[in-house]
C-alpha positions in Angstrom: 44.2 -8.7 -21.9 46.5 -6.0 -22.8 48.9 -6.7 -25.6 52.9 -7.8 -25.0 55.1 -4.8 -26.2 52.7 -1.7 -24.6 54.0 1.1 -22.8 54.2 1.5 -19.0 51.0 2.8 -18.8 49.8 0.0 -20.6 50.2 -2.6 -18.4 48.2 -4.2 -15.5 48.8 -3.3 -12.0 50.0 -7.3 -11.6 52.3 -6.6 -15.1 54.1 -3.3 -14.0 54.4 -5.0 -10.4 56.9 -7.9 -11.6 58.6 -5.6 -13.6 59.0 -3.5 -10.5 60.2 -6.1 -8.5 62.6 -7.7 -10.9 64.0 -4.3 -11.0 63.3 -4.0 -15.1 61.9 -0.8 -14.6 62.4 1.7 -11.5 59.3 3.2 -9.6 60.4 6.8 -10.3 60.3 5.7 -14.2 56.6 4.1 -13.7 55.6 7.4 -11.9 57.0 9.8 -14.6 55.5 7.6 -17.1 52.3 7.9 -15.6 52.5 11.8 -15.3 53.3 12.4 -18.5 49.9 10.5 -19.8 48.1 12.6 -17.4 49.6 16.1 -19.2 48.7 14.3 -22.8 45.4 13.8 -21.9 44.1 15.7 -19.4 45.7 18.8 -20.3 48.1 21.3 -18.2 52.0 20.1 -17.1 52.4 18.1 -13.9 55.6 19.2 -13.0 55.3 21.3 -10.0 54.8 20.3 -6.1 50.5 19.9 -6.6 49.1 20.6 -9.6 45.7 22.0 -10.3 43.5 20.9 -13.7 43.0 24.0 -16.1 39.7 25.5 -15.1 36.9 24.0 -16.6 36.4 26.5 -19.3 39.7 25.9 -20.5 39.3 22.2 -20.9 39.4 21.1 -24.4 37.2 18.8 -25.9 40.0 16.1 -26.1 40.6 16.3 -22.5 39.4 13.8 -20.3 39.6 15.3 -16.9 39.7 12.4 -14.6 42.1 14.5 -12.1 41.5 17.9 -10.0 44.8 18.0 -8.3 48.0 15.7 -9.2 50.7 16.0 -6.5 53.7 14.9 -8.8 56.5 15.9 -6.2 55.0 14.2 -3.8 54.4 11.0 -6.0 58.1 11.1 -7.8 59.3 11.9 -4.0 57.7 8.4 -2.9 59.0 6.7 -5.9 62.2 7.4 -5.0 62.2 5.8 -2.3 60.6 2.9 -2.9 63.8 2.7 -5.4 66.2 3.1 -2.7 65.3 0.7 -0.7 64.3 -1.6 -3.2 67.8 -1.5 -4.4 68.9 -1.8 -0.3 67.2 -5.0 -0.3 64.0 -4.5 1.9 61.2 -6.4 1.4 58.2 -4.4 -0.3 54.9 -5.0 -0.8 53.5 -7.1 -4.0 52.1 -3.6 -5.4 55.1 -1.4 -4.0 55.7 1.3 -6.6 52.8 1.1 -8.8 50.6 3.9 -9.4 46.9 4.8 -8.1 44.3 7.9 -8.6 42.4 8.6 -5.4 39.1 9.7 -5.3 38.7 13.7 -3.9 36.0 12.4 -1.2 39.2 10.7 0.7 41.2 13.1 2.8 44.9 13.0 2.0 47.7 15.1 3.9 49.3 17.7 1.7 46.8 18.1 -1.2 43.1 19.7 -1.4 40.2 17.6 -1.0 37.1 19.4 -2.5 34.5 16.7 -2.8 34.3 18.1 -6.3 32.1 21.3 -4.1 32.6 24.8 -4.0 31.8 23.9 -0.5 35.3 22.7 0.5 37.4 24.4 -2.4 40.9 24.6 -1.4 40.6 23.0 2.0 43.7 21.0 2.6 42.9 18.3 5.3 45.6 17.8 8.7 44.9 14.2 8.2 45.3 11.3 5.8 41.9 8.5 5.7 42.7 5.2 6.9 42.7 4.0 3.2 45.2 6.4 2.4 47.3 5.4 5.0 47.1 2.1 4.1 47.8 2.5 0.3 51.2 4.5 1.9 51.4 1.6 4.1 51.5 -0.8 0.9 53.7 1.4 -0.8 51.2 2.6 -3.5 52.0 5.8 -4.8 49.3 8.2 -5.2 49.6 10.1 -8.4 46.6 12.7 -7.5 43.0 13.7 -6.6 40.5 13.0 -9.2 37.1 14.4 -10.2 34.0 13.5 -8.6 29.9 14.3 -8.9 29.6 16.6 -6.2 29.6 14.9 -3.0 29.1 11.6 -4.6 26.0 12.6 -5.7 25.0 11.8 -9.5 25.8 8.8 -12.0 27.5 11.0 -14.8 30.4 12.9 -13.0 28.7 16.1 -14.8 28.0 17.6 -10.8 31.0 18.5 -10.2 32.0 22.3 -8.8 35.1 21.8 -11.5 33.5 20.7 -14.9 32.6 17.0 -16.1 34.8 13.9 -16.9 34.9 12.6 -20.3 34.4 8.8 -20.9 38.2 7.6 -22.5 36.0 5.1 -24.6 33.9 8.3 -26.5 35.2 11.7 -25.2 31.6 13.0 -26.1 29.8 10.5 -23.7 29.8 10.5 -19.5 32.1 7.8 -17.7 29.1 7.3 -14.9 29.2 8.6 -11.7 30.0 9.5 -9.1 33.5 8.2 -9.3 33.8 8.9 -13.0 37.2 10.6 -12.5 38.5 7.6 -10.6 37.4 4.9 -13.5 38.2 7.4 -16.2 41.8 7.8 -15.2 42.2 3.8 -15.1 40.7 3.7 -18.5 42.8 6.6 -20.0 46.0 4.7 -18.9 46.8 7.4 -16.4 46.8 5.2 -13.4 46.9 1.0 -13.6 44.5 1.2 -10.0 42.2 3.5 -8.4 40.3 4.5 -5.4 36.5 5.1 -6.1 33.8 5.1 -3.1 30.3 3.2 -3.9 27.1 4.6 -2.4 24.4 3.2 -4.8 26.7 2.2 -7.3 29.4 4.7 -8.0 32.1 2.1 -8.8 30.0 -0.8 -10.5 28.3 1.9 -13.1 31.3 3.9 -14.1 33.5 0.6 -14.0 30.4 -1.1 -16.6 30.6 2.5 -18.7 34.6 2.7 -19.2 35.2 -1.1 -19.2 36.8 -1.5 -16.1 36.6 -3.9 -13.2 34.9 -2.0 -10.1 34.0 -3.6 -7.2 31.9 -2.2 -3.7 33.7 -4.4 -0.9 30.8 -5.7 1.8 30.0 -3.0 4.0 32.2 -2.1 6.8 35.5 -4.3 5.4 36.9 -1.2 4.0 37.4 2.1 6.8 35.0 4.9 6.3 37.1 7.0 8.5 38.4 9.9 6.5 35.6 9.4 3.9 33.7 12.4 3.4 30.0 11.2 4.2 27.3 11.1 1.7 24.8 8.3 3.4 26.4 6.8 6.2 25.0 3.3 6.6 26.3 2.8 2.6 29.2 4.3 1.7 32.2 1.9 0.9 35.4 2.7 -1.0 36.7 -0.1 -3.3 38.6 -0.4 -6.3 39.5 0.1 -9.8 41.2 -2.3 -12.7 41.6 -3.4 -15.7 41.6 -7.0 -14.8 39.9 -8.6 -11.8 42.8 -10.2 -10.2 44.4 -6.6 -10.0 40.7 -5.6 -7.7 41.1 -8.5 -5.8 45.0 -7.6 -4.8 44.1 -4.1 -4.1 41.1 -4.3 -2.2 43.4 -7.0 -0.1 45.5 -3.8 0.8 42.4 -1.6 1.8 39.7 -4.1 3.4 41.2 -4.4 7.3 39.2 -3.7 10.2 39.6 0.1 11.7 38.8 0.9 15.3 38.5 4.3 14.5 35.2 3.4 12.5 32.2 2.6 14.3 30.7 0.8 11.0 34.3 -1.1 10.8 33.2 -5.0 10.9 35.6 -6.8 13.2 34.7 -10.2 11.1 38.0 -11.0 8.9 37.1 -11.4 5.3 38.4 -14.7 3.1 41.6 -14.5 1.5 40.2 -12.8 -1.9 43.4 -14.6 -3.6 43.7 -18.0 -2.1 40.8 -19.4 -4.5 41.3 -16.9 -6.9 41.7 -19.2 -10.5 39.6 -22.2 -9.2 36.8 -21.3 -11.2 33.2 -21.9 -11.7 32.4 -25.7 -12.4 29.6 -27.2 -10.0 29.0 -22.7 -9.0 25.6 -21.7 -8.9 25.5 -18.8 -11.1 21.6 -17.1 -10.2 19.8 -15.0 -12.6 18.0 -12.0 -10.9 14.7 -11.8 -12.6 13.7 -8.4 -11.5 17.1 -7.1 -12.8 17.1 -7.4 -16.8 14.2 -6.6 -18.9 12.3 -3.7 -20.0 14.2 -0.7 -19.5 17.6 -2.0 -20.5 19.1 -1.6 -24.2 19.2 -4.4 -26.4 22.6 -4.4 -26.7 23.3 -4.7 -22.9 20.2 -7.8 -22.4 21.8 -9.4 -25.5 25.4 -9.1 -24.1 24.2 -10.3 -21.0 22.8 -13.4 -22.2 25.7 -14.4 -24.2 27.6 -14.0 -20.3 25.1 -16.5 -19.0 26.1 -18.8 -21.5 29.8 -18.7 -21.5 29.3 -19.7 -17.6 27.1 -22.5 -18.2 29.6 -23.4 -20.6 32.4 -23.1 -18.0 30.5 -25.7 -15.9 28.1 -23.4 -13.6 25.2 -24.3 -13.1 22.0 -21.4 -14.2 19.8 -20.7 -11.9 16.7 -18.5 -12.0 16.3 -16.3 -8.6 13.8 -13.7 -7.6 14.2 -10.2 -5.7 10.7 -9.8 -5.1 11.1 -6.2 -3.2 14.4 -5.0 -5.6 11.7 -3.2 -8.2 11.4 -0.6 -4.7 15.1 -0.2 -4.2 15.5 2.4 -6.2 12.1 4.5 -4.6 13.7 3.3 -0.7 17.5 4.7 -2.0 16.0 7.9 -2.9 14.9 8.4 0.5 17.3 6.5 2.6 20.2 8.1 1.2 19.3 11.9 0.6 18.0 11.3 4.3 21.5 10.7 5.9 23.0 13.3 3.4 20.7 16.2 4.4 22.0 15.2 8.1 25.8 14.1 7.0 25.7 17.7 5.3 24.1 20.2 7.9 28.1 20.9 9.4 28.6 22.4 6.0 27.0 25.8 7.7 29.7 28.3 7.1 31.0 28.0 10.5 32.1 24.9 11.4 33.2 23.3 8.2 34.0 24.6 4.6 34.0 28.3 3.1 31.8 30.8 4.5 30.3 33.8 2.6 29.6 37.0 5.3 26.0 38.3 6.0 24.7 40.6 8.5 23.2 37.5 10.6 23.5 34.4 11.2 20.9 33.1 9.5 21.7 34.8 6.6 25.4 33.6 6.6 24.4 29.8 6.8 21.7 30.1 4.1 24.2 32.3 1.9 27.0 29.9 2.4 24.9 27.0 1.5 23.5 28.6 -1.2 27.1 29.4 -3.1 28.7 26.2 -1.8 26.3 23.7 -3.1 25.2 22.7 -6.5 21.8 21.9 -7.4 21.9 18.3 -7.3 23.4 18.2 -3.6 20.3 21.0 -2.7 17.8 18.9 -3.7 18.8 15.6 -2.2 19.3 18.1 1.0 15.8 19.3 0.4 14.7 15.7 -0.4 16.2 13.7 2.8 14.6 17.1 5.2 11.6 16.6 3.9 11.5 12.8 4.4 13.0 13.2 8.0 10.5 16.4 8.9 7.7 15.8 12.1 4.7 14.0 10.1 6.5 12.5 6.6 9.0 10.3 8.4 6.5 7.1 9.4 5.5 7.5 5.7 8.4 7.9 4.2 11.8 7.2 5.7 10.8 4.9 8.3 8.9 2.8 5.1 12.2 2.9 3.2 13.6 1.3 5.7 11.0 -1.7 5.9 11.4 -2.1 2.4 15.5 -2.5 2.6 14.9 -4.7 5.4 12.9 -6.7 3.3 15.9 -6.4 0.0 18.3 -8.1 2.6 16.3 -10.7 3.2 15.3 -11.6 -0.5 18.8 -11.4 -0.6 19.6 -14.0 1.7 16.8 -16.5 0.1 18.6 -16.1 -3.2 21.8 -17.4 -1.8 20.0 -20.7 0.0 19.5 -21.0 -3.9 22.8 -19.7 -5.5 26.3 -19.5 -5.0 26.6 -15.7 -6.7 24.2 -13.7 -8.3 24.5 -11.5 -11.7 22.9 -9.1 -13.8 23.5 -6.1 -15.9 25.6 -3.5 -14.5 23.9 -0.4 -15.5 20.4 -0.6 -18.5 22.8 1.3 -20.6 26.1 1.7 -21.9 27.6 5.2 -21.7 25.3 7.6 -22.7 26.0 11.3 -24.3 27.1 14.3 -22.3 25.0 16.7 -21.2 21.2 14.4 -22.3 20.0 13.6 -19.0 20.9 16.6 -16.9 17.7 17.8 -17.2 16.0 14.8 -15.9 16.8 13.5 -12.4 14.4 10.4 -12.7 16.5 9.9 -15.8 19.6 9.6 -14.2 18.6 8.2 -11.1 17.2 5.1 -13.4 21.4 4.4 -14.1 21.3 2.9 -10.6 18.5 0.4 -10.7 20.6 -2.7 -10.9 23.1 -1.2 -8.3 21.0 -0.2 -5.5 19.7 -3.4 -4.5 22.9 -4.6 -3.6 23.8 -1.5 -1.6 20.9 -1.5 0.7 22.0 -5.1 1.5 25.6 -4.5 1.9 26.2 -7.4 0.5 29.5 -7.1 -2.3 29.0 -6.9 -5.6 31.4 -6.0 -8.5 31.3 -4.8 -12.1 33.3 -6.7 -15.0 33.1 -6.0 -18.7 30.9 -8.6 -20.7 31.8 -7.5 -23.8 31.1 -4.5 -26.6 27.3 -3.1 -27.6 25.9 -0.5 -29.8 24.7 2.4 -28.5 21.1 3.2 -29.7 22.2 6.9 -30.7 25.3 5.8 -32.0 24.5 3.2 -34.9 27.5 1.1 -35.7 29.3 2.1 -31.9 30.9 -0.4 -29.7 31.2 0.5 -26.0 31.9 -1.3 -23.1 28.7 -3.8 -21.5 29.4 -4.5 -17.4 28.5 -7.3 -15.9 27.4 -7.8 -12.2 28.6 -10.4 -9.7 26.7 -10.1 -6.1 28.0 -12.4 -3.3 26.8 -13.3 0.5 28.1 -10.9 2.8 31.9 -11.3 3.7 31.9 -13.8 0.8 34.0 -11.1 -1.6 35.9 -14.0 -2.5 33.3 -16.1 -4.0 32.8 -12.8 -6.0 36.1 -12.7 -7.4 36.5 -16.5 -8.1 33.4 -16.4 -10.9 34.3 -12.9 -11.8 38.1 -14.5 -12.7 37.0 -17.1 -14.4 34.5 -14.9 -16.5 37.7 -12.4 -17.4 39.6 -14.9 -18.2 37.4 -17.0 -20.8 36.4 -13.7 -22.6 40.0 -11.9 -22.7 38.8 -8.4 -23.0 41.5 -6.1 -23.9 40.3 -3.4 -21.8 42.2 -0.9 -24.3 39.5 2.6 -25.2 38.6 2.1 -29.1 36.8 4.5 -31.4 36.4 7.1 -33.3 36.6 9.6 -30.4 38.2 7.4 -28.1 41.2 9.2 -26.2 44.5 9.1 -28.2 47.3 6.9 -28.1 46.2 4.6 -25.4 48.9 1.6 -25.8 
């Protein structure tokens, strides 16, 4: 856990919250605190009404980047008050006046929401998502907008339209992806929370990469609406921590059932706090067979086995499970997904959303448009899911994806006849260098083949650190392991209870060390 005596921005969500409330410290001082670590390390001065990062060639090699846009009036506007009518004596919310970083795929009055694209650069949405409003509703201040892969497509955060995030642990390695900006913020001390959105794994692999606690809420607990679609049937915002009690009280704020959304479940999840610190003696803790092995370091399957025995010797009970079909998730999310993207992204045509570039037709205009506006990772999942969905490929190819995710959800469910939760590694790797597998998609797409599984079940899973490993290209390193906890659907609490229990026996201080670790982090 963090250290007694840190700064501000050192302290836990659940830390800065008592001090809010016992009126130690005002919100406009946790705010300003907050800002002032975003200028130190992410370069430029917050200090005027929205704030734009320096353009990517300006970004210096000590910069993380984990924000696009921070909207400090806005922020030090709602901190005030919060302070006035904290001091008036209203009753506030348990995480009233602490500070979050939003993901730029969730629309938010008054600031841009890019989607980290060309696409939708300096579009400023009339409407706030229904997480965002409830965040405002809680009284969580949003500090800002941060980077994304583009779209929420990629596991490195090097995608976006506005140049990559830096991992906090090893400035010269990614933080994962998509939502890279989101966990890199948390673990740069610029923000205690965040908002990330999970498609595949895009909060459980960046959470594993920057030593955070990530965690992809069942599907259809947390509103899609306002959520800028990637694939439909598996997106799912969730959050950011450094400690898995201050997930649990923030995905409380955000998981309520939204009208509004036609994927909103109407089933009320368990209290994720109620059972909390019970802990794990008489759990049945199952091992995934088909998710360790070849293809994961040696650090990460040795890190993960000493997690297996810390639980057994917190009273679970091991158990070994199979996912006979999860060796084809990754081959069925490769077609599922880019499938309802290349249809989620078709309004992106130059006329009835995003920027437009003139031609003499039509035609040309939309293929102009798409061609400037898009990267070349979001073009070929386009050109991927078409394919997939076109007159005589989509028996053999989407329509067999979906057999075979069918099939995942129900290996899923005969796991849990068997076990209580089930874990594995997070990601095969721990952060891995900038810029070494841009070249190779099958390469990156490999990051998500513990994550995926889970997704095309919609069951919840979360990402926790296990402890420290060395990265093979970087003898003597020590970056962060994660550690997966999957749970029957609507059973997020069951989730949280082992992951608790976990945290709490292996008190990682989830404080960025290193030789090119960002600066002064306590």
């Amino acid at each position: 856990m963090v250290p007694e005596g840190v700064s501000l921005t050192g302290l836990s969500a659940a830390q800065l919250a008592a001090k809010l409330a016992a009126e130690e410290v005002s919100s406009r001082e946790a705010v300003d605190a907050h800002l002032d670590r975003i200028a130190a390390t992410d370069g430029g001065t917050p200090d005027g009404d929205v704030w734009a990062a320096p353009p990517a060639d300006e970004l210096g090699p000590d910069h993380v980047h984990a924000f696009l846009r921070v909207t400090a009036q806005a922020a030090r506007d709602h901190a005030d008050d919060i302070d006035r009518r904290r001091v008036a004596g209203e009753e506030l919310g348990p995480l009233a006046g602490v500070p979050l970083a939003l993901k730029d795929v969730l629309t938010m009055r008054g600031a841009p929401t890019t989607c980290g694209s060309k696409m939708l650069d300096g579009w400023i949405p009339p409407y706030d998502a229904t997480v965002t409003e409830l965040l405002r509703e809680a009284d969580i201040v949003v500090l800002g907008k941060t980077n994304m892969d583009e779209f929420a497509m990629g596991s490195s955060t090097e995608n976006s339209a506005f140049g990559d995030t830096r991992n906090p642990w090893d400035l010269d390695r990614v933080p994962g992806g998509s939502s890279g900006g989101s966990a890199a913020a948390v673990a740069a001390l610029q923000a205690p929370l965040s908002i990330g959105t999970d498609t595949g794994g895009s909060i459980r692999q960046p959470a594993a990469l920057t030593g955070l606690v990530g965690a992809k809420p069942t599907y259809g607990t947390v509103s899609r609406r306002g959520l800028v679609a990637f694939a439909s049937s598996l997106d799912q915002a969730g959050p950011f921590a450094r400690t898995v009690e201050d997930a649990a009280r923030l995905q409380t704020v955000i998981q309520r059932h939204d009208p509004r959304d036609s994927t909103s479940v109407t089933d009320r999840p368990p209290d994720l706090l109620e059972h909390l610190h019970d802990g794990v003696d008489g759990l049945r803790i199952g091992v995934v067979r088909e998710l360790q092995g070849e293809g994961y370091e040696p650090g990460v399957e040795q890190t993960f086995q000493v997690a297996l025995e810390r639980f057994a010797a917190l009273g679970a009970e091991i158990v070994e499970v199979s996912l006979p079909h999860a060796p084809y998730g990754l081959p069925a999310y490769y077609l599922i997904a880019p499938s309802e993207c290349s249809s989620n992204l078709a309004r992106f045509d130059g006329v009835r959303y995003g920027n437009r570039v003139d031609a003499p037709t039509a035609e040309e205009m939309n293929a102009a448009t798409r061609a400037a506006g898009f990267g070349p990772e979001v073009k070929r999942r386009i050109m991927i899911g078409t394919h997939a969905l076109s007159s005589g490929y989509y028996d053999a190819y989407y329509l067999q994806a979906s057999k075979v995710r069918t099939l995942i959800a129900q290996d899923f469910r005969a796991a849990f006849e068997t076990a209580d939760v089930l874990v594995s590694p997070t990601s095969p790797s721990v952060a891995f260098g900038l810029a070494t597998k841009t070249a190779d998609p099958i390469a990156m797409y490999l990051n998500d083949v513990a994550t995926v599984p889970a997704s095309l079940a919609g069951i919840p899973a979360l990402s926790l650190p296990a402890g420290l490993a060395e990265a093979p290209d970087a003898p003597g390193s020590a970056l962060p392991v994660g550690l997966q906890v999957m749970a029957p659907l609507l059973r997020d609490d069951l989730m949280y209870r082992a992951a608790w229990a976990f945290e709490q026996d292996l008190d990682f201080a989830p404080l960025p060390t290193g030789p090119r670790a960002v600066g002064g982090a306590a």
